[in-house]
N, C-alpha and C positions, 0 to 999 in steps of 0.2 A: 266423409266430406259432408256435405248440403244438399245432397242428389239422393233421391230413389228411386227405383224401376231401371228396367232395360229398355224394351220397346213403348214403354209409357214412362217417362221420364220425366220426375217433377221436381227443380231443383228452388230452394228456399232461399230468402233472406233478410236479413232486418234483426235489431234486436229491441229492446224491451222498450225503452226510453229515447230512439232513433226516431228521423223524420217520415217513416213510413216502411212498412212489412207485407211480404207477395212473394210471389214465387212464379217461374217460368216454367210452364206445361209445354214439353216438346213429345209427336207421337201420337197428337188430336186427330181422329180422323177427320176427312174433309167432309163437308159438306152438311155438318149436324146444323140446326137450327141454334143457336145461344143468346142469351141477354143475360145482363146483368142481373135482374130479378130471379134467374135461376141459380146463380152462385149466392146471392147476399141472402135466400133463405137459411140456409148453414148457416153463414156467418154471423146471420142474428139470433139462432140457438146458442151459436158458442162467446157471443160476446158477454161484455164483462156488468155487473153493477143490471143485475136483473129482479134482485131479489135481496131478503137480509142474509139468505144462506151463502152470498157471494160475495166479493171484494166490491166494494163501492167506486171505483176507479168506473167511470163515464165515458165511455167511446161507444163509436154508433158503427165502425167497421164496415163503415161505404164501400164497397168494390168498383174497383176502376179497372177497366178490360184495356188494356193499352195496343194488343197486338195481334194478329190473326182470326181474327173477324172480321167482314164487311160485309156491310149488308144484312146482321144478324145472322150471317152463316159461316161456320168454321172454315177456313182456306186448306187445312193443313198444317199450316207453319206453325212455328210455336205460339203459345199463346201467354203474356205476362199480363197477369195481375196484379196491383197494390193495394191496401189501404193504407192509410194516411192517420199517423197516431194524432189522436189532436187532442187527449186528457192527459199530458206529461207533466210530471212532479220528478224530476230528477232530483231537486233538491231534498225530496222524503229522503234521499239513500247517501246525502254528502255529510253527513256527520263523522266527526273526525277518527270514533271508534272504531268506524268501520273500515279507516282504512290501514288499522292496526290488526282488526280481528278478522280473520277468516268466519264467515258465517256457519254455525255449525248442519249439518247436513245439506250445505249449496254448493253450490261447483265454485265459489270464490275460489278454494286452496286447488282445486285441479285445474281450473282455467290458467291460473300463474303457471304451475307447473308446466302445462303443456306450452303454452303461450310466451309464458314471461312479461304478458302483462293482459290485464284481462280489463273488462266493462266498468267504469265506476262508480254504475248507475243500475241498481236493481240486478236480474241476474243474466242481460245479454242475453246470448244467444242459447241461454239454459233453460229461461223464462217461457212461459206460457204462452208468451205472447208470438213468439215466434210459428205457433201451431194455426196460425190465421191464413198463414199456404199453406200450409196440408188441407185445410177446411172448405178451400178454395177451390184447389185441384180436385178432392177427391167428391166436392159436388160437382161439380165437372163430367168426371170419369162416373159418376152413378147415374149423372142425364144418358148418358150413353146405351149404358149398362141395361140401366130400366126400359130404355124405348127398344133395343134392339132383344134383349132378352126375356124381360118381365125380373127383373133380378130386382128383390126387395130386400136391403140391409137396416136392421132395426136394433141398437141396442138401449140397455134400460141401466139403471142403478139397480144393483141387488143385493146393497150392503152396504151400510154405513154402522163403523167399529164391528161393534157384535151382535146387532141388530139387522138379519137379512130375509129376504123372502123364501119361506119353507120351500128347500126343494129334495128332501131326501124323503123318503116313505118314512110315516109316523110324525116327522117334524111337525112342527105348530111356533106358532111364536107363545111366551108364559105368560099366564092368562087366559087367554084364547081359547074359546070351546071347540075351536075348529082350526084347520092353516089359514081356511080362508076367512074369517070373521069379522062383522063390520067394527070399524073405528069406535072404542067405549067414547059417549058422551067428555068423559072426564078428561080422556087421553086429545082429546079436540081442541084442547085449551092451548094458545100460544107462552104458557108459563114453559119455563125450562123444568119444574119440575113436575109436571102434569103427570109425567111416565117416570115408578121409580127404577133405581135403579135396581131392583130383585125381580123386577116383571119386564125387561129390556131383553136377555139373552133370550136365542130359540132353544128350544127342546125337545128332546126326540123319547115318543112313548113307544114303544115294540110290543108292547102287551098283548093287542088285538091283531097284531102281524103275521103272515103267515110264512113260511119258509121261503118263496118265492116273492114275495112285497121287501123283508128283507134285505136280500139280495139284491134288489135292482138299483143300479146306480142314481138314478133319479126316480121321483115320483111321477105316477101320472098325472098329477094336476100343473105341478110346473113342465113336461115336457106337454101338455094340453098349451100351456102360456107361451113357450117357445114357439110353436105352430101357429098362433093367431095374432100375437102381439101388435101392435102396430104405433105408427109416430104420435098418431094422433092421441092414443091412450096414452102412451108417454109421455106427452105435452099436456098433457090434464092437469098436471101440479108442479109444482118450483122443484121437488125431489126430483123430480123425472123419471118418479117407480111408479108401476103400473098395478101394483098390488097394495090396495086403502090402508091397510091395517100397517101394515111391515112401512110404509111409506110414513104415517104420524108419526111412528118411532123413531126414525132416520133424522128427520125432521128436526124435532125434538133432541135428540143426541146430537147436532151438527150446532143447535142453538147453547147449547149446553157448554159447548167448546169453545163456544164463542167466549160466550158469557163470562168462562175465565181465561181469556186471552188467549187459546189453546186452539189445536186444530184435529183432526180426525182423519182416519182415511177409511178406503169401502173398496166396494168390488163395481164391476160391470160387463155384463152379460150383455153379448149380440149373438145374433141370429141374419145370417145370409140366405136368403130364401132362393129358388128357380134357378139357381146359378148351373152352366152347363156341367155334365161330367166330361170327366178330361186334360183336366185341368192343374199346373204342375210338375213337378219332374221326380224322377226315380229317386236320387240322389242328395246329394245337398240343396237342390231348391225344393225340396218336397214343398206343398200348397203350405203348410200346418209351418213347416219353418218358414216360408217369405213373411207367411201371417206372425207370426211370432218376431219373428224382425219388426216385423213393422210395428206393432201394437210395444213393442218393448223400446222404443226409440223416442214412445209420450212420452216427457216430462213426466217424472215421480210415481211411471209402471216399475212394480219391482216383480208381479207373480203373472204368469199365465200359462192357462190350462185350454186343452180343445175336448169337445166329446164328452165323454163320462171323467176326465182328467183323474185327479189322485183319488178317486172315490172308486175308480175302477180298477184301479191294483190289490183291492179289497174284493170285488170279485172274481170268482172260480172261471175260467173259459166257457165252458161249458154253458152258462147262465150270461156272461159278456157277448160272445160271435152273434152278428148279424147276420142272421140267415137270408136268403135270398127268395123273392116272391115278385109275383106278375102285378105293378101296380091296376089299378083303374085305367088308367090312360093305356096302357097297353105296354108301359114300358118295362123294365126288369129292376127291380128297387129292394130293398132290405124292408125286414119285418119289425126290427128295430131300429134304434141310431146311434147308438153308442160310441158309434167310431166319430161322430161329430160328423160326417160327411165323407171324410176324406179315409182313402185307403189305401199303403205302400204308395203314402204323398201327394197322391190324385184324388181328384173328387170324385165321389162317385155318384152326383147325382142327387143325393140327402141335404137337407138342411144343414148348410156348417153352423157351429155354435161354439161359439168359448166364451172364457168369462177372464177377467182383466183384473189384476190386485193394483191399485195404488194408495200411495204410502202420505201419510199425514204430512198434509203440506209444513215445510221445513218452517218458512219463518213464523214466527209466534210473539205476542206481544209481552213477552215476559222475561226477566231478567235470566241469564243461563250463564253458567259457571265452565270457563271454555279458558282458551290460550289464545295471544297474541300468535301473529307469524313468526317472531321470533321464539315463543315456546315460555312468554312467562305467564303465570295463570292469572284469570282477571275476569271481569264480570261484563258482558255483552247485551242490550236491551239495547233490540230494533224496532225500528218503526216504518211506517207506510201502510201499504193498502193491498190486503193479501186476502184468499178465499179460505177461511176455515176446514174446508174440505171440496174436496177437485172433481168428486162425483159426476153432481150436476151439472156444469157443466164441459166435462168430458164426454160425455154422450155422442153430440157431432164431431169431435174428434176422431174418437174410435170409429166410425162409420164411414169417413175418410178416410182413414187408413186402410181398410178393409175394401173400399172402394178403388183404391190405388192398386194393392194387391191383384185383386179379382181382374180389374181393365191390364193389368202388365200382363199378365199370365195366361188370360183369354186371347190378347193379341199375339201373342208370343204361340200359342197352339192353332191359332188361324192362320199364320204362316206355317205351322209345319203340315198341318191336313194339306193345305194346297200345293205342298210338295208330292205328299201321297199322292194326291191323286194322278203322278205322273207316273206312277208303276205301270208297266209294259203288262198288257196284257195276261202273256204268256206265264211271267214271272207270279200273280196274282193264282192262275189255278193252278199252278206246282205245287201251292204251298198246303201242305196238312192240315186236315180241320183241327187241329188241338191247336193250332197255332192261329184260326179264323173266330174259335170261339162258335162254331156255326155259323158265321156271320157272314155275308158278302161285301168285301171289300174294293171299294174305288177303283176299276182300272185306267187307263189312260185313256183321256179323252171324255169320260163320263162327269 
């Protein structure tokens, strides 16, 4: 349906070319401070017509708090949001082709199917435009997060086509005397061919590697970037990649696609920083599925990975397990991260981290050799106002979503401790220490 979460419930609506799109947050705690200034910062990360690398379609994505605030303080009750399309061009999408041809790789042909009759204006409820609640809510659910826990979600662009930020030991981008290397004079040029196309791909030298460098799933300079990243480095450029060199490239290849009518897709790498351990369930909600739900629910995600992901099925155990060690702080934490945070579904305290594939936005301004609905073959050339590549700004998206996750599932475990702690006494020291971990556990009343 239009809903996600259980105990944090954000349900959606609006479609692309409608008089307005928000979404109702039920499961706000009471009593938080809010203003609209706090929500409409997302919203103007993710709006549209920011740069040339994005769809020129003009909306300013005002937020309107309709419900459950007064006073600037949250009631409780639910809480709806809107903004109010006010750059619509429905007629971009009323040419008569279109309502012969299924668009190739859009949900036109499954909207019918499910539906029986679908949007006939851009692509409804498939569209991007609909991720304006999620962006809403899940700034929302991260004013929360942040003030009560210190919980920082950050993610970045770490790939556009075959141009991405070195993260494996040895990688470098080609060229490059280094992974990290500043920006060549020449590659600085806004020419689409500034960067060719033989010095684009990364590359992996092993020659000075040692059996143990390797092996390791990631390098230490990207999992150094994972641990300090921040929004404000991310917000330094219209890519929204935090790393100079791998960013001109990106850059460059996304103008490149423009250039011939064409589109691109990339990757995108977040990082949940301070988030409690605990977090999650044994089973089918493990953290890493809700997360995966959710981040696979964006608009034109087709891949996602947590942790060390398929680069870790490459290595041996042995050289993978996160061993265990007495942080600084005093608490009990791993010596590595490879499990991305999460362990038999639960957090454990670690940096969660994954990274996010989406796929070359479908429509393209170039004639494509397709079928009619009825199945005869014929030639399709669309038009309108569409982003080359979804990267940039998918960023505040993914961070919303991750924030929606993180607030369901932290409320959802705050209700269960405060059931523990109504364990009787008695019941508490019966129980074997292999089943306490050493630990002292909550009796009633405490």
């Amino acid at each position: 349906m239009s809903s996600f979460g259980s105990s944090f419930r954000v349900t959606t609506y609006g479609e692309s070319h409608c008089s307005s799109v928000g979404c109702i947050v039920d499961g706000v705690p009471p009593g938080m401070a809010l203003k609209p200034e706090d929500i409409q910062v997302q919203l103007t990360r993710r709006r549209p017509g920011q740069s040339d690398l994005t769809t020129p379609r003009d909306e300013k994505d005002r937020v309107e708090i309709q419900s459950g605030v007064e006073n600037g303080v949250t009631l409780g009750t639910p809480i709806a949001m809107l903004v109010r399309n006010q750059d619509q061009r429905p007629k971009d999408y009323t040419d008569v082709t279109l309502d012969e041809y299924p668009r190739p790789s859009h949900a036109d042909f499954t909207y019918l199917e499910k539906y029986g009759i679908k949007a006939s204006s851009g692509g409804g409820r498939s569209s991007a435009r609909e991720t304006i609640g999620r962006v809403a809510a899940g700034a929302l659910a991260e004013k929360y997060l942040k003030e009560t826990y210190g919980v920082e979600i950050v993610a970045f662009v770490s790939s556009v086509g075959k141009v991405h930020i070195p993260r494996f030991p040895g990688e470098k981008l080609a060229g490059s005397s280094d992974a990290n290397g500043a920006v060549k004079e020449a590659e600085a040029s806004t020419s689409t061919s500034a960067v060719p196309s033989s010095a684009v791909d990364n590359q992996i030298d092993t020659s000075s590697m040692n059996e143990d460098e390797a092996e390791e799933p990631l390098s230490a300079e990207f999992r150094q970037l994972l641990s300090t990243v921040t929004r404000a480095q991310v917000d330094k450029n219209e890519m929204r990649c935090p790393h100079p060199e791998a960013m001109e490239r990106m850059r460059q290849r996304i103008l490149l696609a423009k250039s011939k009518h064409d589109s691109i897709g990339g990757t995108v790498t977040c990082v949940i920083r301070n988030l409690p351990s605990g977090l999650g369930e044994p089973c089918f909600d493990k953290f890493e599925a809700k997360l995966a739900h959710a981040m696979l629910s964006i608009p034109a995600t087709k891949a996602f990975e947590i942790g060390s992901g398929f680069r870790g099925t490459e290595v041996p155990g042995s050289k993978h397990n996160d061993a265990f060690e007495i942080k600084p702080d005093g608490r009990l934490g791993t010596k590595t991260n490879w499990s991305g945070g999460v362990q038999g579904g639960i957090t454990n305290g670690e940096d969660v981290y994954f990274r996010l594939g989406f796929k070359s936005p479908a429509t393209i301004s170039q004639a494509q050799a397709t079928a009619t609905y009825g199945g005869t073959a014929g030639t399709l050339e669309t038009r309108g106002r569409h982003d080359p590549c979804v990267t940039p700004r998918a960023i505040p998206i993914v961070e919303a979503m991750a924030a929606l996750v993180c607030m369901d599932m932290l409320l959802q475990q705050k209700g269960r401790m405060g059931m523990a702690r109504m364990l009787p006494t008695e019941t508490v020291e019966a129980l074997p220490t292999s089943m306490k971990g050493g630990k002292k556990l909550p009796k009633q009343g405490e």
